[in-house]
N, CA, C and O atoms as a Tinker XYZ file with bonds, in Angstrom:
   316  protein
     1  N    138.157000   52.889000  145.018000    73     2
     2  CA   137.789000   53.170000  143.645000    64     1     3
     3  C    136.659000   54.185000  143.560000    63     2     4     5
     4  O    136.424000   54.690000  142.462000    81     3
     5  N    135.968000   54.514000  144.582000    73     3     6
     6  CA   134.686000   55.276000  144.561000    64     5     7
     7  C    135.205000   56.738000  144.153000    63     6     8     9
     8  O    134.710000   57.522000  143.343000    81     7
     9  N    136.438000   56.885000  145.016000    73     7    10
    10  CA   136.615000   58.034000  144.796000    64     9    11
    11  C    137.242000   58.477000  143.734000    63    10    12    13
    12  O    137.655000   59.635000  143.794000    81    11
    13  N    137.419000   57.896000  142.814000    73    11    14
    14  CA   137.640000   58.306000  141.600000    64    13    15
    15  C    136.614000   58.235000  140.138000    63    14    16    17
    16  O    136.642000   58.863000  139.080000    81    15
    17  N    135.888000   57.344000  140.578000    73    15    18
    18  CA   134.265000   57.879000  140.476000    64    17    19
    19  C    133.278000   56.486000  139.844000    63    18    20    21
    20  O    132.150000   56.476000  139.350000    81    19
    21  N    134.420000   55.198000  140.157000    73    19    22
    22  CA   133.837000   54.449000  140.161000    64    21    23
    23  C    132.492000   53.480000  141.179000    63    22    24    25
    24  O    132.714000   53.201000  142.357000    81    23
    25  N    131.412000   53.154000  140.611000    73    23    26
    26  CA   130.330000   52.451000  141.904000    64    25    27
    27  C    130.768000   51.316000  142.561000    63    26    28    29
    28  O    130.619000   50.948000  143.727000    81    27
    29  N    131.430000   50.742000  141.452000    73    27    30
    30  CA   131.502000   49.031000  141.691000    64    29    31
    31  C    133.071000   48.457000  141.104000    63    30    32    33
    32  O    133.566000   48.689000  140.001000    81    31
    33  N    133.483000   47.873000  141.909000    73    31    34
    34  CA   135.025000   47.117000  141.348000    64    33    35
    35  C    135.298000   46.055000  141.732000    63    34    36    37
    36  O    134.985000   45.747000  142.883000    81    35
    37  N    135.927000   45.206000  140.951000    73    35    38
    38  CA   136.326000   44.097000  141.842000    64    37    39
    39  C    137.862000   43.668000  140.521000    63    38    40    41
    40  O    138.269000   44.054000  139.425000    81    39
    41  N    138.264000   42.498000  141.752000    73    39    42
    42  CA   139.739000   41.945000  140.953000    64    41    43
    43  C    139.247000   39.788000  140.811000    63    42    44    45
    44  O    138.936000   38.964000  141.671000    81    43
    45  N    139.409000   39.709000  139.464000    73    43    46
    46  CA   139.271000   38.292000  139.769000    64    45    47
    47  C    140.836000   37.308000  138.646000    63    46    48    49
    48  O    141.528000   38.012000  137.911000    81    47
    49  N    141.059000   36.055000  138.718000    73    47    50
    50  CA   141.910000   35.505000  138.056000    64    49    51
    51  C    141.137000   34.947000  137.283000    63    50    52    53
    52  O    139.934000   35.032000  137.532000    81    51
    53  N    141.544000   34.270000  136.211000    73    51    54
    54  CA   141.362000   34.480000  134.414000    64    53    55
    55  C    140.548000   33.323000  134.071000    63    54    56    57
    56  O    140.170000   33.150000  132.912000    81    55
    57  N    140.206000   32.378000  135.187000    73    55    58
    58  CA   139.371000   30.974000  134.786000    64    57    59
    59  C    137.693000   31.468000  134.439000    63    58    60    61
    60  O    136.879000   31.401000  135.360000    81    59
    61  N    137.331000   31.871000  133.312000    73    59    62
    62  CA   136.113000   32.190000  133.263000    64    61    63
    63  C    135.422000   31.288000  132.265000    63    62    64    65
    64  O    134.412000   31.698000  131.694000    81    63
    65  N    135.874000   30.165000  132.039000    73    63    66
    66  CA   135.152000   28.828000  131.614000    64    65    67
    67  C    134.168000   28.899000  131.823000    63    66    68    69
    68  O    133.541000   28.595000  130.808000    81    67
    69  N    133.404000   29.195000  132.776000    73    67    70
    70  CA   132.270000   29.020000  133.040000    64    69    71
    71  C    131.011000   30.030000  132.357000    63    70    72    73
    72  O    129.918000   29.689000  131.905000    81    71
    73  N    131.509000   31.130000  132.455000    73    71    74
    74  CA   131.234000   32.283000  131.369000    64    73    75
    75  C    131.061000   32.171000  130.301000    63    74    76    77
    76  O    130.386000   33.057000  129.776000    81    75
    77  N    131.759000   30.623000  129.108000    73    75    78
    78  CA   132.071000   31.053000  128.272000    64    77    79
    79  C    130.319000   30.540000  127.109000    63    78    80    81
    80  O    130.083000   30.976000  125.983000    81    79
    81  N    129.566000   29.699000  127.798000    73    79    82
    82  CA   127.873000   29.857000  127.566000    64    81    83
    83  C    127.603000   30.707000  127.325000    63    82    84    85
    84  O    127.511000   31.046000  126.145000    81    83
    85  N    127.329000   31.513000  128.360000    73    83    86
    86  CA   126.705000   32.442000  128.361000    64    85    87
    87  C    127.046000   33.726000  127.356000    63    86    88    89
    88  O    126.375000   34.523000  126.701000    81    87
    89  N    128.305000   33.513000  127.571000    73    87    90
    90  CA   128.898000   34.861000  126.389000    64    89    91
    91  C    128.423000   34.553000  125.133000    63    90    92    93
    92  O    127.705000   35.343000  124.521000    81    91
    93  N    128.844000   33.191000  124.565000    73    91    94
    94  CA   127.952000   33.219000  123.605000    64    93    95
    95  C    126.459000   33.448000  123.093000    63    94    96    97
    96  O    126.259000   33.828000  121.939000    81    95
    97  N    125.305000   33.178000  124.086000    73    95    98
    98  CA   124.459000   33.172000  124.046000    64    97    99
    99  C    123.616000   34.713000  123.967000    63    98   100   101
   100  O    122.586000   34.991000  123.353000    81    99
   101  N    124.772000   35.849000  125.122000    73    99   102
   102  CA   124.557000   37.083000  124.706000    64   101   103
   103  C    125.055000   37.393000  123.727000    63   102   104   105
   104  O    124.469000   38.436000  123.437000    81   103
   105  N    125.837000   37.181000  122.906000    73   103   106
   106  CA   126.446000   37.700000  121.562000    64   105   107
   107  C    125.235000   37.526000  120.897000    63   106   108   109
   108  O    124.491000   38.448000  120.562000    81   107
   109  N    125.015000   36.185000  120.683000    73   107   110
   110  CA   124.274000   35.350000  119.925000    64   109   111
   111  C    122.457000   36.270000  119.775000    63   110   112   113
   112  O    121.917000   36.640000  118.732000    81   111
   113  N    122.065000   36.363000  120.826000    73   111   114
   114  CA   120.920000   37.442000  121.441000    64   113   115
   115  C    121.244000   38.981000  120.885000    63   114   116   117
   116  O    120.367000   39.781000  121.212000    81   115
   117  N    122.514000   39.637000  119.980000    73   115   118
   118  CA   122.672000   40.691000  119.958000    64   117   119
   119  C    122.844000   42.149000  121.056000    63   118   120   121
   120  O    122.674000   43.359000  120.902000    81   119
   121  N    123.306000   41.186000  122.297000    73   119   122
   122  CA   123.096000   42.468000  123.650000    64   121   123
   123  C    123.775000   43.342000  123.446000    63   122   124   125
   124  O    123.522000   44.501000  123.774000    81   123
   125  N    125.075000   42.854000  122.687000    73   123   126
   126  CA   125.970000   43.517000  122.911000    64   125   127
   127  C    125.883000   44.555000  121.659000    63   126   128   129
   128  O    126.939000   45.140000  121.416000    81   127
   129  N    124.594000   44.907000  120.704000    73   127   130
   130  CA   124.515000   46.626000  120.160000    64   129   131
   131  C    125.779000   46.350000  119.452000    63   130   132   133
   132  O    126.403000   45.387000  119.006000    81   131
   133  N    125.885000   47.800000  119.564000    73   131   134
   134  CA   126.624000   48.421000  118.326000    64   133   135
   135  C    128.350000   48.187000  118.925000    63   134   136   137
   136  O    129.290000   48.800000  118.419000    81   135
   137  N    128.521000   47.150000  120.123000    73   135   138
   138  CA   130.282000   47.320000  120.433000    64   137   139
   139  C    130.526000   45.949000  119.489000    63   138   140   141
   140  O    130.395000   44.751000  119.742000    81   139
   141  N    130.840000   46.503000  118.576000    73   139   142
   142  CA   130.612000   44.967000  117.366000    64   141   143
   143  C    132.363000   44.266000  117.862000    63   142   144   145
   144  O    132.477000   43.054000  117.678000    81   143
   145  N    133.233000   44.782000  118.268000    73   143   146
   146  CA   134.811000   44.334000  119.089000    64   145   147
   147  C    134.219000   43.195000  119.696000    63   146   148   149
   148  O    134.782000   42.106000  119.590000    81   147
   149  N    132.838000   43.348000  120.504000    73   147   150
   150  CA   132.484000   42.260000  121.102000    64   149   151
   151  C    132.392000   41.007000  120.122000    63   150   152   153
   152  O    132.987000   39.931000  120.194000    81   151
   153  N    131.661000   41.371000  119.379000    73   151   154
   154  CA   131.405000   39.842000  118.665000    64   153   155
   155  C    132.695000   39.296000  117.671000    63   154   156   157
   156  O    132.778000   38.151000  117.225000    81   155
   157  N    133.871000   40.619000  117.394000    73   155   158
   158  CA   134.740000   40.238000  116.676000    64   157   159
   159  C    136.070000   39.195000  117.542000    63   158   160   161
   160  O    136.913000   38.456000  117.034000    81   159
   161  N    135.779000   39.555000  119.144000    73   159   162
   162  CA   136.269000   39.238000  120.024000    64   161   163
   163  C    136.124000   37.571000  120.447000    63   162   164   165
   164  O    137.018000   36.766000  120.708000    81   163
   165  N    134.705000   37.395000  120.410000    73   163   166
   166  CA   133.632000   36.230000  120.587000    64   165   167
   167  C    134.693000   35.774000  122.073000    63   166   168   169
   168  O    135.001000   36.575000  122.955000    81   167
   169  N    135.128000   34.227000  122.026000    73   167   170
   170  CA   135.782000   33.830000  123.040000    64   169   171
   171  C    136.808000   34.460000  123.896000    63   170   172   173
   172  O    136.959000   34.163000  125.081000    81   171
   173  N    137.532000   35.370000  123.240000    73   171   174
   174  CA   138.357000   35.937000  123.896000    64   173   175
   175  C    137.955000   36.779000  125.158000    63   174   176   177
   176  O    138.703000   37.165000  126.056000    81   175
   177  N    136.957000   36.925000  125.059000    73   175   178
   178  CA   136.656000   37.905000  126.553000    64   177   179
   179  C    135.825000   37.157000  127.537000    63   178   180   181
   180  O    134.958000   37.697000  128.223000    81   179
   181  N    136.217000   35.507000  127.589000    73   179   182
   182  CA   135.796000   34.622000  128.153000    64   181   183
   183  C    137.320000   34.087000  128.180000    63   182   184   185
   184  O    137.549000   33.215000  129.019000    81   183
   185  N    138.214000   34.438000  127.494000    73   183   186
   186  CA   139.533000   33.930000  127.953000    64   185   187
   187  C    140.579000   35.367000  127.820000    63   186   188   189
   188  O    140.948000   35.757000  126.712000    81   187
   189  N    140.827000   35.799000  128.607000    73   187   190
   190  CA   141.381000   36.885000  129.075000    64   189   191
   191  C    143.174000   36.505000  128.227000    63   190   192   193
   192  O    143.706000   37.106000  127.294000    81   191
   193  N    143.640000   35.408000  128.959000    73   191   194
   194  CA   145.078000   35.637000  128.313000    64   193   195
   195  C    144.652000   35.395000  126.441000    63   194   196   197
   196  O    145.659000   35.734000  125.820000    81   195
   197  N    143.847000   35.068000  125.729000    73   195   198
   198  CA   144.053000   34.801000  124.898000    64   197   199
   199  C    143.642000   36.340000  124.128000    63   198   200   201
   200  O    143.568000   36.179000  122.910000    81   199
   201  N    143.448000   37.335000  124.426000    73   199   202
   202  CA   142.889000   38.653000  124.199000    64   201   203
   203  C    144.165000   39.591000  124.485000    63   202   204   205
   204  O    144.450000   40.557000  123.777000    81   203
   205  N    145.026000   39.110000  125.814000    73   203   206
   206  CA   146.079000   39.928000  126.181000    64   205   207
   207  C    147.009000   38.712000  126.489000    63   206   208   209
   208  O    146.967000   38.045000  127.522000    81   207
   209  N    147.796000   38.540000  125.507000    73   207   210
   210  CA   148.872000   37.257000  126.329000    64   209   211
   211  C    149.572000   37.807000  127.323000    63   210   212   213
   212  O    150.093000   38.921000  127.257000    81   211
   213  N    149.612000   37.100000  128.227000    73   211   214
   214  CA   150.345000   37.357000  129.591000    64   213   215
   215  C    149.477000   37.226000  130.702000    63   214   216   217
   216  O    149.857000   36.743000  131.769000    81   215
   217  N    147.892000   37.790000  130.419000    73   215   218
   218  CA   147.092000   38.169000  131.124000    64   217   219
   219  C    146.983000   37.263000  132.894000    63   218   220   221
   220  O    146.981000   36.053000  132.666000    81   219
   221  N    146.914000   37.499000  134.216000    73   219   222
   222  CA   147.318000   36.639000  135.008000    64   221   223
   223  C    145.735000   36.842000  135.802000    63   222   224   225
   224  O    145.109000   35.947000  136.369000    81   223
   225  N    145.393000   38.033000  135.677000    73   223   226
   226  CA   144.135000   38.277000  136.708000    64   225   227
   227  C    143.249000   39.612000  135.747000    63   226   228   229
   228  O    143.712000   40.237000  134.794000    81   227
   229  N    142.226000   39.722000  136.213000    73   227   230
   230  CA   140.943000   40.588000  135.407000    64   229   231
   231  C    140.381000   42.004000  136.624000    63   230   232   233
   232  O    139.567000   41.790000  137.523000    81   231
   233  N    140.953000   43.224000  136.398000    73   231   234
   234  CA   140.268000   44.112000  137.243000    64   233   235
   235  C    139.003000   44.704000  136.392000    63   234   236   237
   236  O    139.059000   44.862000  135.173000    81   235
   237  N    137.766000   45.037000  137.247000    73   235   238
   238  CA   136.643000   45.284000  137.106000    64   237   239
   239  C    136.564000   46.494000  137.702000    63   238   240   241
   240  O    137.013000   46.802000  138.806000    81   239
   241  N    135.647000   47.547000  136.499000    73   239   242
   242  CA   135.280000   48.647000  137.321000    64   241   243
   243  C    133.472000   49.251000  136.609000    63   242   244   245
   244  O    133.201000   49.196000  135.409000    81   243
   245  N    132.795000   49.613000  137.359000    73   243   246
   246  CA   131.345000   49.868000  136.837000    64   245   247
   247  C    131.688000   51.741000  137.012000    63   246   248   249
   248  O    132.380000   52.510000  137.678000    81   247
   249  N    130.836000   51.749000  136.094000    73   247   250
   250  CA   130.475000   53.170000  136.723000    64   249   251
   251  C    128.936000   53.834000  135.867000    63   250   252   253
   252  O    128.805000   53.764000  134.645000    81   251
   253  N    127.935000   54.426000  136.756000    73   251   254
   254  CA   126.743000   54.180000  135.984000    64   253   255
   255  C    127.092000   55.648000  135.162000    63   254   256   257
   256  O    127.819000   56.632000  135.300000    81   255
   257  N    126.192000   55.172000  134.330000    73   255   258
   258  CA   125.236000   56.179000  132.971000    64   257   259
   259  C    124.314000   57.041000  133.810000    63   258   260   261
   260  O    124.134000   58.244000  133.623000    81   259
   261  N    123.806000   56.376000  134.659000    73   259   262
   262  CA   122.475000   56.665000  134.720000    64   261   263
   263  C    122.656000   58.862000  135.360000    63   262   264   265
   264  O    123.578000   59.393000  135.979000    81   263
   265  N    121.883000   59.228000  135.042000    73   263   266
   266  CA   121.706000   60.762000  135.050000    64   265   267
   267  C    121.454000   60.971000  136.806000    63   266   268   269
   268  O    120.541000   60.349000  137.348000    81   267
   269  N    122.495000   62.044000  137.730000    73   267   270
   270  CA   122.821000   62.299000  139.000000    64   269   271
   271  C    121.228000   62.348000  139.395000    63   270   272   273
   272  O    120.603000   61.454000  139.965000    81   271
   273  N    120.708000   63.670000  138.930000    73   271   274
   274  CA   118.716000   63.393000  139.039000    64   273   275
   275  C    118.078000   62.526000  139.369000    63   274   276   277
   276  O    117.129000   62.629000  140.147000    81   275
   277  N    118.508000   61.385000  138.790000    73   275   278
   278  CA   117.638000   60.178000  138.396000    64   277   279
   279  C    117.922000   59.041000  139.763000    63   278   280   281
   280  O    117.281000   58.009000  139.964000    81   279
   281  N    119.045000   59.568000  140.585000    73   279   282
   282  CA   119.247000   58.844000  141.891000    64   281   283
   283  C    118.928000   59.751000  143.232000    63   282   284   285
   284  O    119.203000   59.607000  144.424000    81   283
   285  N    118.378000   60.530000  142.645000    73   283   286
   286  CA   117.877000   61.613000  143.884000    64   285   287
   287  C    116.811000   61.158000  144.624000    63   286   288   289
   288  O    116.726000   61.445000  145.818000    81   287
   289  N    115.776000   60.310000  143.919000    73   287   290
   290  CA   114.798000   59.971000  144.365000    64   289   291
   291  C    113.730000   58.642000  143.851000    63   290   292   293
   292  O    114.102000   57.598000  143.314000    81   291
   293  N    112.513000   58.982000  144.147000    73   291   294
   294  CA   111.883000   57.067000  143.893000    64   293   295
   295  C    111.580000   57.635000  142.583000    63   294   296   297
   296  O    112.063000   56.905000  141.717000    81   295
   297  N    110.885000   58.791000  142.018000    73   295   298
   298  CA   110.339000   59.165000  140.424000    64   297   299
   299  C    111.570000   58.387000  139.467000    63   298   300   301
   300  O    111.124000   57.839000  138.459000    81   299
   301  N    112.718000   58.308000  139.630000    73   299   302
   302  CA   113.178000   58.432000  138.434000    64   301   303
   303  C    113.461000   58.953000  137.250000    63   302   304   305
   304  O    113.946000   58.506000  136.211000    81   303
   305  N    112.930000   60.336000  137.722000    73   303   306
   306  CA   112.824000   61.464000  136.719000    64   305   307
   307  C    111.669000   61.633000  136.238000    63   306   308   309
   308  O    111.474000   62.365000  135.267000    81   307
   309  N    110.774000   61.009000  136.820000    73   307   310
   310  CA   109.182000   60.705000  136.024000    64   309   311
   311  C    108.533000   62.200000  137.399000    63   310   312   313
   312  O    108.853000   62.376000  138.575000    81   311
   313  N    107.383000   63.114000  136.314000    73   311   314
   314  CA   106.596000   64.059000  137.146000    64   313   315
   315  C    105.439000   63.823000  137.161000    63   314   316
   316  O    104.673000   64.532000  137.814000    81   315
């Protein structure tokens, strides 16, 4: 996956019960800004088939924001 320009990936199956606290609690906290899908979503992205019926497993992919500069070194962009 790197080479297509992702940092981080992973594959998991759909039991995220355990998640489903916490999701609320970040909704609830406002983390989730302006992707308001999130909060219109609420449980569903703690239950995967119920968001996509069929759903069997969850692929994950990161890829940073952060500015190429800003990993060059310890500053952080700071002079």
């Amino acid at each position: 996956m790197r080479a297509q320009g992702f940092e981080h990936w992973g594959v998991t199956d759909i039991d995220l019960h355990d998640a489903e606290e916490g999701l609320l609690q970040w909704l609830g906290a406002g983390f989730h800004g302006e992707m308001d899908y999130m909060a219109r979503h609420g449980l569903k992205r703690a239950r995967p088939a119920a968001l996509v019926p069929g759903t069997v497993s969850v692929l994950m992919v990161a890829l940073s924001y952060r500015p190429v500069q800003c990993l060059a070194g310890p500053s952080l962009g700071r002079t």
